[in-house]
C-alpha positions in Angstrom: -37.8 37.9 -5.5 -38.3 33.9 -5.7 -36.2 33.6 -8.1 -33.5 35.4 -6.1 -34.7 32.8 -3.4 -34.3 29.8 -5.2 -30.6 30.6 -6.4 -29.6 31.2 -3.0 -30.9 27.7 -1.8 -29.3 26.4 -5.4 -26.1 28.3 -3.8 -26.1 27.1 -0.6 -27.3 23.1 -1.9 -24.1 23.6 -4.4 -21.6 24.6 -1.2 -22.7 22.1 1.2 -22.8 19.3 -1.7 -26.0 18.3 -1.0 -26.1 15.5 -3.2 -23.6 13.8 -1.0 -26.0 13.6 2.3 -26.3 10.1 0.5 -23.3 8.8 2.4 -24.3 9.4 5.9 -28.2 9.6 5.9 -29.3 5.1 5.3 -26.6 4.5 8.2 -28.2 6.8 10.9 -31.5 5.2 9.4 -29.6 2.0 9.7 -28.6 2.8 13.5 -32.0 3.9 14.2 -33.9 0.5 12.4 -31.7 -2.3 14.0 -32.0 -0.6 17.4 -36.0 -0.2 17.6 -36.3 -3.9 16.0 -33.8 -4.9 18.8 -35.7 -3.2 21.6 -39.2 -3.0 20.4 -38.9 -6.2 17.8 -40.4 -3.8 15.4 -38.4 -1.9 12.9 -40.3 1.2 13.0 -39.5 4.2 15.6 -42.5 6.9 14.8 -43.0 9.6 12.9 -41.3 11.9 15.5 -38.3 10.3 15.7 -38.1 9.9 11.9 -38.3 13.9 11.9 -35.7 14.6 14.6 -33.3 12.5 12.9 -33.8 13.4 9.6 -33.2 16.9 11.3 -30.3 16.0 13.0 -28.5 14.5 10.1 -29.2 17.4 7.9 -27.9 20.0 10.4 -25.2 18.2 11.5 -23.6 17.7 8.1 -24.6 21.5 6.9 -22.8 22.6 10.2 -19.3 20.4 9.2 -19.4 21.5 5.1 -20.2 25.1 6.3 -17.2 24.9 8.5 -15.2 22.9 5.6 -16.1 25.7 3.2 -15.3 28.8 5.3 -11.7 27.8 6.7 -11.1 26.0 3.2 -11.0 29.2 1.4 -8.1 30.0 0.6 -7.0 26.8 -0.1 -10.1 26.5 -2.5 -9.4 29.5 -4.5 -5.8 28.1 -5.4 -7.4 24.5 -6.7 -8.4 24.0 -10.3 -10.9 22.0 -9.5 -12.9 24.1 -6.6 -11.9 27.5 -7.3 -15.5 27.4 -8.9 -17.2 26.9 -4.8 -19.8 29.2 -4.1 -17.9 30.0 -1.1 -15.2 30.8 -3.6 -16.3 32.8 -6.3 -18.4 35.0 -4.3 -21.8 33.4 -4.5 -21.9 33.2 -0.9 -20.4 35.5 1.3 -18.3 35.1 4.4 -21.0 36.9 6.9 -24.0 34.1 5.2 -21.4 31.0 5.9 -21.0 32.2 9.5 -24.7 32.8 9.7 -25.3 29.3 8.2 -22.6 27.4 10.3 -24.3 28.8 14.0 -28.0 28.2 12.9 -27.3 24.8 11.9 -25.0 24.0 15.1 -28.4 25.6 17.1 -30.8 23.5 15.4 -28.6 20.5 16.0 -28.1 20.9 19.6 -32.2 22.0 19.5 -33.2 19.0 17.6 -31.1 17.1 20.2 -32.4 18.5 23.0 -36.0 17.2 21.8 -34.4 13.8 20.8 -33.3 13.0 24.6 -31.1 13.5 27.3 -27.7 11.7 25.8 -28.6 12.8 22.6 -28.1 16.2 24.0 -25.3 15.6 26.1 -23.3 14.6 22.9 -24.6 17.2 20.7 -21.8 19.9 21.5 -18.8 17.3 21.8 -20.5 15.9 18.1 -20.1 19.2 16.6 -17.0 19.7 17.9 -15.5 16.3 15.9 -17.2 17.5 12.7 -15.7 20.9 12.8 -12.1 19.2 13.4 -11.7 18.0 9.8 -10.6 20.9 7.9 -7.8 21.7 10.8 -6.5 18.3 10.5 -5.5 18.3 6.8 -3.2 21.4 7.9 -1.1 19.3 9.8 -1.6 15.7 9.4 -2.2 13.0 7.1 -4.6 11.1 9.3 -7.2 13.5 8.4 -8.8 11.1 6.2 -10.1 9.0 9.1 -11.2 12.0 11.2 -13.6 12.2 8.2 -14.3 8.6 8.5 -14.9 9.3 12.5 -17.2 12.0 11.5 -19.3 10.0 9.4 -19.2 7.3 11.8 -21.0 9.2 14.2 -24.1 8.8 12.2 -24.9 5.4 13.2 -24.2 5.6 16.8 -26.0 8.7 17.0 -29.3 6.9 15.1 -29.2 4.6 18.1 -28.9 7.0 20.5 -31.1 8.7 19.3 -33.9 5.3 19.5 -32.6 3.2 22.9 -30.4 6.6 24.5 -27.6 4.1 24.6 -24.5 3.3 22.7 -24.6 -0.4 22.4 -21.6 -2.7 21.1 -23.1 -3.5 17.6 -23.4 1.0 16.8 -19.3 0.8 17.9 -18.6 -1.9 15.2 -21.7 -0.5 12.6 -20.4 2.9 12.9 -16.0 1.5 12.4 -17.3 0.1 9.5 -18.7 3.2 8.4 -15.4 4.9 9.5 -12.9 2.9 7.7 -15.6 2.7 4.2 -15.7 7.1 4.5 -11.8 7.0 4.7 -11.3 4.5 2.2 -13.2 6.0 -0.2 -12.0 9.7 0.9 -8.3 8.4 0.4 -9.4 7.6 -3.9 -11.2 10.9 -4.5 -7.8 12.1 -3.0 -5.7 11.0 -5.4 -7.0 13.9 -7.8 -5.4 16.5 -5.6 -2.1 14.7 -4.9 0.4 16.9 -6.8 -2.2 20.4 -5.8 -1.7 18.8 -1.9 2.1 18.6 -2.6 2.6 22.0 -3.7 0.8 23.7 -1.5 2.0 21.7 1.7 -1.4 20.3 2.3 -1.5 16.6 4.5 -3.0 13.5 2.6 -1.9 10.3 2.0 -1.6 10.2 -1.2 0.6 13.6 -1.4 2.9 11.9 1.4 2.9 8.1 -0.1 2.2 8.2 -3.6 -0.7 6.9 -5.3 0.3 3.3 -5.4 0.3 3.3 -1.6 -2.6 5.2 -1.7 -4.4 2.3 -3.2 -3.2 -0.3 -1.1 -4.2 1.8 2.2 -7.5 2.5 0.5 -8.1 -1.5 0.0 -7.0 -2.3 3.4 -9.6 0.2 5.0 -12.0 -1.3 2.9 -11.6 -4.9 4.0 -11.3 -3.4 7.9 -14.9 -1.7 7.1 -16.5 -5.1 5.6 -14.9 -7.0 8.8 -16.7 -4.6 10.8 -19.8 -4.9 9.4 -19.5 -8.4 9.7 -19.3 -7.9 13.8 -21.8 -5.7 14.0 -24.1 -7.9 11.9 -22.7 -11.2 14.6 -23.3 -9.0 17.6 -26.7 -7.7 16.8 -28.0 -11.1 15.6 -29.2 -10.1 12.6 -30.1 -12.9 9.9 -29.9 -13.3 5.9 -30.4 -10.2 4.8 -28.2 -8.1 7.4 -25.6 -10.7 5.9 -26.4 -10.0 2.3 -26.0 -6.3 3.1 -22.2 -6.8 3.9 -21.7 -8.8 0.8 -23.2 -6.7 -1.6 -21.2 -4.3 0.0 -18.1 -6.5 -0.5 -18.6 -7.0 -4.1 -19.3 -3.2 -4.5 -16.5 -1.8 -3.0 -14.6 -4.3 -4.9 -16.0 -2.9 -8.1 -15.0 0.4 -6.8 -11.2 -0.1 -6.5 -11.3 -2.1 -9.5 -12.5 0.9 -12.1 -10.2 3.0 -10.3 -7.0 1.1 -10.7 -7.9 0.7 -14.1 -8.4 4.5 -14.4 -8.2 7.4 -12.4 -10.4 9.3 -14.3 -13.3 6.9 -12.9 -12.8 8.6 -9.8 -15.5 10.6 -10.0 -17.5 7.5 -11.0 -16.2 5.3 -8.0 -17.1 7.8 -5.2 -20.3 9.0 -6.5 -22.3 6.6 -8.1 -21.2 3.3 -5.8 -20.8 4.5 -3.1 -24.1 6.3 -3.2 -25.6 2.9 -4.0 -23.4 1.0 -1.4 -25.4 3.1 1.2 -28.9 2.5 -0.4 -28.5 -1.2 -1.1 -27.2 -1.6 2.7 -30.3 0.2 4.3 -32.6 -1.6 2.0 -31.8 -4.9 3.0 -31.6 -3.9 6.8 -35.2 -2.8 5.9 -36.0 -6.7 4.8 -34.1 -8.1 8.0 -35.7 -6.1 10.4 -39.6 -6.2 8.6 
Protein backbone atom coordinates (compact mmCIF):
# COMPACT_ATOMS: atom_id res chain seq x y z
CA UNK A 1 0.00 0.00 0.00
CA UNK A 2 2.83 2.82 0.72
CA UNK A 3 4.63 1.75 -1.75
CA UNK A 4 1.77 2.07 -4.19
CA UNK A 5 1.50 5.62 -2.48
CA UNK A 6 4.78 6.74 -2.95
CA UNK A 7 4.89 5.93 -6.77
CA UNK A 8 1.91 7.75 -7.33
CA UNK A 9 3.36 11.03 -5.71
CA UNK A 10 6.83 9.92 -7.75
CA UNK A 11 4.10 9.92 -10.75
CA UNK A 12 2.49 12.92 -10.29
CA UNK A 13 6.20 14.89 -9.05
CA UNK A 14 7.52 13.41 -12.61
CA UNK A 15 4.31 14.98 -14.60
CA UNK A 16 4.17 18.30 -13.05
CA UNK A 17 8.15 18.49 -13.19
CA UNK A 18 8.52 19.28 -9.94
CA UNK A 19 12.07 19.97 -9.94
CA UNK A 20 11.33 22.96 -12.04
CA UNK A 21 9.16 24.90 -9.21
CA UNK A 22 12.82 26.41 -8.98
CA UNK A 23 12.02 29.05 -11.57
CA UNK A 24 9.12 30.64 -10.08
CA UNK A 25 9.20 29.93 -6.31
CA UNK A 26 12.66 32.85 -5.05
CA UNK A 27 10.67 35.54 -7.26
CA UNK A 28 7.30 35.32 -5.36
CA UNK A 29 9.71 35.15 -2.26
CA UNK A 30 11.49 37.94 -3.93
CA UNK A 31 8.01 39.94 -4.42
CA UNK A 32 6.94 39.08 -0.98
CA UNK A 33 10.66 40.26 0.80
CA UNK A 34 11.20 43.66 -1.02
CA UNK A 35 7.56 44.52 -0.31
CA UNK A 36 7.39 43.87 3.67
CA UNK A 37 11.01 45.58 3.92
CA UNK A 38 9.39 48.42 1.88
CA UNK A 39 6.29 48.68 4.07
CA UNK A 40 7.37 47.31 7.36
CA UNK A 41 11.34 48.12 6.90
CA UNK A 42 11.73 44.57 7.93
CA UNK A 43 12.18 41.78 5.43
CA UNK A 44 10.20 39.21 7.19
CA UNK A 45 6.26 38.76 6.61
CA UNK A 46 5.33 35.75 9.24
CA UNK A 47 5.01 32.44 9.33
CA UNK A 48 1.43 32.68 7.91
CA UNK A 49 2.14 34.40 5.11
CA UNK A 50 5.21 32.30 4.34
CA UNK A 51 2.61 29.16 4.31
CA UNK A 52 -0.01 30.77 2.06
CA UNK A 53 2.45 31.60 -0.41
CA UNK A 54 4.35 28.76 -0.45
CA UNK A 55 0.74 27.23 -0.98
CA UNK A 56 -0.18 29.43 -3.52
CA UNK A 57 2.83 28.92 -5.63
CA UNK A 58 2.70 25.22 -5.47
CA UNK A 59 -1.02 25.03 -6.54
CA UNK A 60 -0.82 27.51 -8.90
CA UNK A 61 1.90 25.90 -10.97
CA UNK A 62 0.44 22.14 -10.32
CA UNK A 63 -2.94 23.69 -11.70
CA UNK A 64 -1.00 25.13 -15.20
CA UNK A 65 1.42 21.68 -15.76
CA UNK A 66 -1.77 19.66 -14.94
CA UNK A 67 -3.56 21.56 -17.58
CA UNK A 68 -0.20 21.58 -19.93
CA UNK A 69 -0.16 17.75 -19.55
CA UNK A 70 -3.77 16.85 -20.18
CA UNK A 71 -4.48 19.07 -23.49
CA UNK A 72 -0.66 18.19 -24.51
CA UNK A 73 -1.42 14.63 -24.96
CA UNK A 74 -1.59 13.90 -28.03
CA UNK A 75 0.99 16.05 -29.04
CA UNK A 76 3.18 14.28 -26.34
CA UNK A 77 2.72 10.85 -27.49
CA UNK A 78 3.95 11.81 -31.09
CA UNK A 79 7.42 13.49 -29.49
CA UNK A 80 10.60 11.41 -28.97
CA UNK A 81 11.46 13.05 -26.21
CA UNK A 82 8.06 13.11 -24.02
CA UNK A 83 6.24 10.22 -25.21
CA UNK A 84 7.82 8.71 -21.93
CA UNK A 85 5.21 11.54 -19.67
CA UNK A 86 3.30 9.91 -17.09
CA UNK A 87 0.41 11.53 -18.55
CA UNK A 88 1.54 9.66 -21.70
CA UNK A 89 2.38 6.27 -21.06
CA UNK A 90 -0.48 5.58 -18.79
CA UNK A 91 1.04 6.19 -15.44
CA UNK A 92 -1.57 8.69 -14.75
CA UNK A 93 -4.85 8.52 -16.04
CA UNK A 94 -7.05 11.10 -17.67
CA UNK A 95 -9.88 11.04 -14.76
CA UNK A 96 -6.55 11.61 -11.92
CA UNK A 97 -5.23 14.73 -14.22
CA UNK A 98 -8.74 16.20 -14.12
CA UNK A 99 -9.08 15.42 -10.50
CA UNK A 100 -5.62 16.95 -9.94
CA UNK A 101 -6.13 20.16 -12.13
CA UNK A 102 -9.71 21.25 -10.04
CA UNK A 103 -8.22 20.43 -6.46
CA UNK A 104 -5.30 22.51 -7.15
CA UNK A 105 -7.34 25.43 -8.92
CA UNK A 106 -9.66 25.01 -5.35
CA UNK A 107 -6.82 25.23 -3.13
CA UNK A 108 -5.49 28.21 -5.02
CA UNK A 109 -8.46 30.25 -5.01
CA UNK A 110 -8.81 28.82 -1.02
CA UNK A 111 -5.35 29.75 -0.15
CA UNK A 112 -6.23 33.05 -1.77
CA UNK A 113 -9.14 33.71 -0.15
CA UNK A 114 -7.13 33.42 3.25
CA UNK A 115 -4.34 35.53 1.79
CA UNK A 116 -6.71 38.68 1.30
CA UNK A 117 -9.25 40.34 -0.56
CA UNK A 118 -7.19 41.26 -4.00
CA UNK A 119 -5.40 38.25 -3.65
CA UNK A 120 -8.74 36.60 -4.10
CA UNK A 121 -10.10 38.84 -6.59
CA UNK A 122 -7.26 37.77 -8.91
CA UNK A 123 -7.16 34.29 -8.12
CA UNK A 124 -9.77 33.09 -10.94
CA UNK A 125 -8.49 35.64 -13.67
CA UNK A 126 -4.65 34.14 -12.47
CA UNK A 127 -5.73 30.73 -13.26
CA UNK A 128 -7.22 31.52 -16.17
CA UNK A 129 -3.61 33.03 -17.77
CA UNK A 130 -1.85 29.87 -16.61
CA UNK A 131 -4.27 27.63 -18.29
CA UNK A 132 -3.86 29.72 -21.65
CA UNK A 133 -0.41 28.40 -22.49
CA UNK A 134 -0.92 25.08 -23.97
CA UNK A 135 -3.87 26.75 -26.38
CA UNK A 136 -1.53 29.32 -27.48
CA UNK A 137 1.21 27.08 -29.07
CA UNK A 138 -1.83 25.72 -31.32
CA UNK A 139 -2.01 28.88 -33.05
CA UNK A 140 0.66 31.19 -32.43
CA UNK A 141 4.20 31.73 -31.99
CA UNK A 142 3.99 34.22 -29.20
CA UNK A 143 3.27 31.46 -26.89
CA UNK A 144 6.65 31.62 -25.44
CA UNK A 145 5.87 34.98 -23.69
CA UNK A 146 2.47 33.87 -22.43
CA UNK A 147 4.71 31.45 -20.54
CA UNK A 148 6.91 34.24 -19.54
CA UNK A 149 3.52 36.22 -18.49
CA UNK A 150 2.62 33.23 -16.47
CA UNK A 151 5.67 33.13 -14.56
CA UNK A 152 5.64 36.74 -14.18
CA UNK A 153 2.73 36.58 -12.16
CA UNK A 154 4.69 35.15 -9.36
CA UNK A 155 6.24 38.30 -8.24
CA UNK A 156 3.35 40.56 -8.40
CA UNK A 157 1.32 38.07 -6.81
CA UNK A 158 4.16 37.73 -3.76
CA UNK A 159 3.36 41.48 -3.27
CA UNK A 160 0.02 41.22 -3.29
CA UNK A 161 -0.03 38.87 -1.43
CA UNK A 162 2.18 41.21 1.58
CA UNK A 163 0.92 45.13 0.88
CA UNK A 164 -2.65 43.94 -1.25
CA UNK A 165 -1.30 46.19 -3.87
CA UNK A 166 0.38 46.02 -7.17
CA UNK A 167 3.12 48.64 -6.92
CA UNK A 168 5.34 49.96 -9.91
CA UNK A 169 8.61 48.01 -8.90
CA UNK A 170 6.30 44.16 -8.92
CA UNK A 171 5.29 45.49 -12.83
CA UNK A 172 9.10 45.93 -13.75
CA UNK A 173 10.33 42.73 -11.14
CA UNK A 174 7.79 40.55 -12.56
CA UNK A 175 8.72 41.92 -16.92
CA UNK A 176 11.96 40.97 -16.03
CA UNK A 177 10.84 37.66 -14.99
CA UNK A 178 8.66 37.58 -18.16
CA UNK A 179 11.15 38.28 -20.75
CA UNK A 180 14.09 35.85 -18.57
CA UNK A 181 10.99 32.69 -18.68
CA UNK A 182 10.64 33.41 -22.50
CA UNK A 183 14.13 33.70 -23.21
CA UNK A 184 15.07 30.78 -21.77
CA UNK A 185 11.75 28.89 -23.00
CA UNK A 186 12.70 30.05 -26.61
CA UNK A 187 16.55 27.74 -26.09
CA UNK A 188 14.95 24.59 -24.67
CA UNK A 189 12.77 25.12 -27.80
CA UNK A 190 15.25 24.72 -30.20
CA UNK A 191 15.22 20.79 -29.43
CA UNK A 192 11.77 20.47 -30.82
CA UNK A 193 12.15 22.72 -33.89
CA UNK A 194 11.93 20.25 -36.77
CA UNK A 195 9.14 17.84 -34.21
CA UNK A 196 7.12 21.61 -34.04
CA UNK A 197 7.51 21.84 -37.90
CA UNK A 198 6.09 18.60 -38.75
CA UNK A 199 3.54 18.53 -36.73
CA UNK A 200 2.27 22.23 -37.40
CA UNK A 201 3.03 23.24 -33.91
CA UNK A 202 3.77 27.41 -33.27
CA UNK A 203 7.30 28.30 -31.85
CA UNK A 204 9.81 30.51 -32.87
CA UNK A 205 12.23 28.54 -33.63
CA UNK A 206 9.98 26.16 -36.03
CA UNK A 207 8.85 29.52 -37.74
CA UNK A 208 12.46 31.50 -37.78
CA UNK A 209 15.10 29.08 -37.56
CA UNK A 210 17.44 28.50 -34.91
CA UNK A 211 19.79 31.33 -35.70
CA UNK A 212 16.96 33.74 -35.17
CA UNK A 213 15.95 31.89 -32.39
CA UNK A 214 19.09 32.84 -30.68
CA UNK A 215 19.17 36.35 -31.43
CA UNK A 216 15.39 36.68 -30.04
CA UNK A 217 16.42 34.70 -27.10
CA UNK A 218 19.47 37.35 -26.35
CA UNK A 219 17.39 40.20 -26.91
CA UNK A 220 14.74 39.04 -24.22
CA UNK A 221 17.50 38.45 -22.13
CA UNK A 222 18.97 41.98 -22.16
CA UNK A 223 15.01 43.39 -21.94
CA UNK A 224 14.77 41.03 -18.59
CA UNK A 225 18.19 42.45 -17.04
CA UNK A 226 16.91 46.20 -18.10
CA UNK A 227 13.98 45.42 -16.16
CA UNK A 228 15.49 44.27 -13.25
CA UNK A 229 17.50 47.21 -13.28
CA UNK A 230 14.14 49.45 -12.95
CA UNK A 231 12.67 47.55 -10.59
CA UNK A 232 15.82 47.62 -8.52
CA UNK A 233 15.86 52.02 -9.27
CA UNK A 234 12.24 52.18 -8.36
CA UNK A 235 12.29 50.22 -5.19
CA UNK A 236 15.43 51.90 -3.94
CA UNK A 237 17.13 48.99 -3.22
CA UNK A 238 21.07 49.25 -2.59
CA UNK A 239 24.28 47.02 -3.31
CA UNK A 240 23.17 43.85 -3.16
CA UNK A 241 19.71 44.27 -5.06
CA UNK A 242 22.36 45.65 -7.68
CA UNK A 243 24.60 42.71 -7.49
CA UNK A 244 21.57 40.44 -8.00
CA UNK A 245 21.06 41.88 -11.53
CA UNK A 246 24.62 41.45 -12.35
CA UNK A 247 25.18 38.08 -11.36
CA UNK A 248 22.23 37.66 -13.28
CA UNK A 249 23.85 39.40 -16.26
CA UNK A 250 26.91 37.37 -16.28
CA UNK A 251 24.75 34.15 -15.80
CA UNK A 252 22.53 34.46 -18.50
CA UNK A 253 25.51 35.35 -20.46
CA UNK A 254 27.05 32.08 -19.59
CA UNK A 255 23.84 30.54 -20.64
CA UNK A 256 23.67 31.64 -24.30
CA UNK A 257 27.26 31.24 -24.47
CA UNK A 258 27.33 27.11 -23.87
CA UNK A 259 24.48 26.98 -25.96
CA UNK A 260 25.71 28.58 -29.12
CA UNK A 261 28.60 26.60 -28.70
CA UNK A 262 26.42 23.40 -28.44
CA UNK A 263 23.07 22.59 -28.49
CA UNK A 264 23.32 19.63 -26.72
CA UNK A 265 24.13 21.96 -23.50
CA UNK A 266 20.61 22.70 -23.70
CA UNK A 267 19.63 20.77 -21.09
CA UNK A 268 22.55 22.17 -19.10
CA UNK A 269 21.68 25.90 -19.84
CA UNK A 270 17.96 25.69 -18.68
CA UNK A 271 18.40 23.57 -15.80
CA UNK A 272 21.31 24.04 -13.90
CA UNK A 273 21.70 28.15 -14.48
CA UNK A 274 18.79 29.08 -14.55
CA UNK A 275 17.94 27.20 -11.40
CA UNK A 276 20.91 29.00 -9.91
CA UNK A 277 20.03 32.45 -11.59
CA UNK A 278 16.83 32.18 -9.30
CA UNK A 279 18.67 31.21 -6.10
CA UNK A 280 21.57 33.53 -6.34
CA UNK A 281 18.87 36.50 -7.05
CA UNK A 282 16.78 35.76 -3.92
CA UNK A 283 19.86 35.31 -1.87
CA UNK A 284 21.16 38.54 -2.29
CA UNK A 285 17.63 40.25 -2.00
CA UNK A 286 17.85 38.30 1.37
CA UNK A 287 21.29 40.53 2.17
CA UNK A 288 19.61 43.89 0.82
CA UNK A 289 16.59 43.69 2.62
CA UNK A 290 18.31 42.10 6.23
Amino acid sequence: MMNSIRQKVADFSELVMLKHSVFSLPFIFIGMLVASYLDTGTGWFGWKLLLLGALAAVSARNFAMGVNRYLDKDVDLLNPRTKGRPSVDGRVSNIQMLSFIVVNAMGFILVAYFINDLAFKLSVPILLILGVYTFFKRFSALAHLVLGISLGLAPIAGVVAVSGEITLWSVYLALGVMFWVAGFDLLYSLQDMEFDKKNNLHSIPAKYGASNTMWIARVFHILAVLFWVYFVYTADLGIWAQLAILFSALMLSYEHYIVNKDFTKIDKAFFTVNGYLGFVFIFLIILEVY
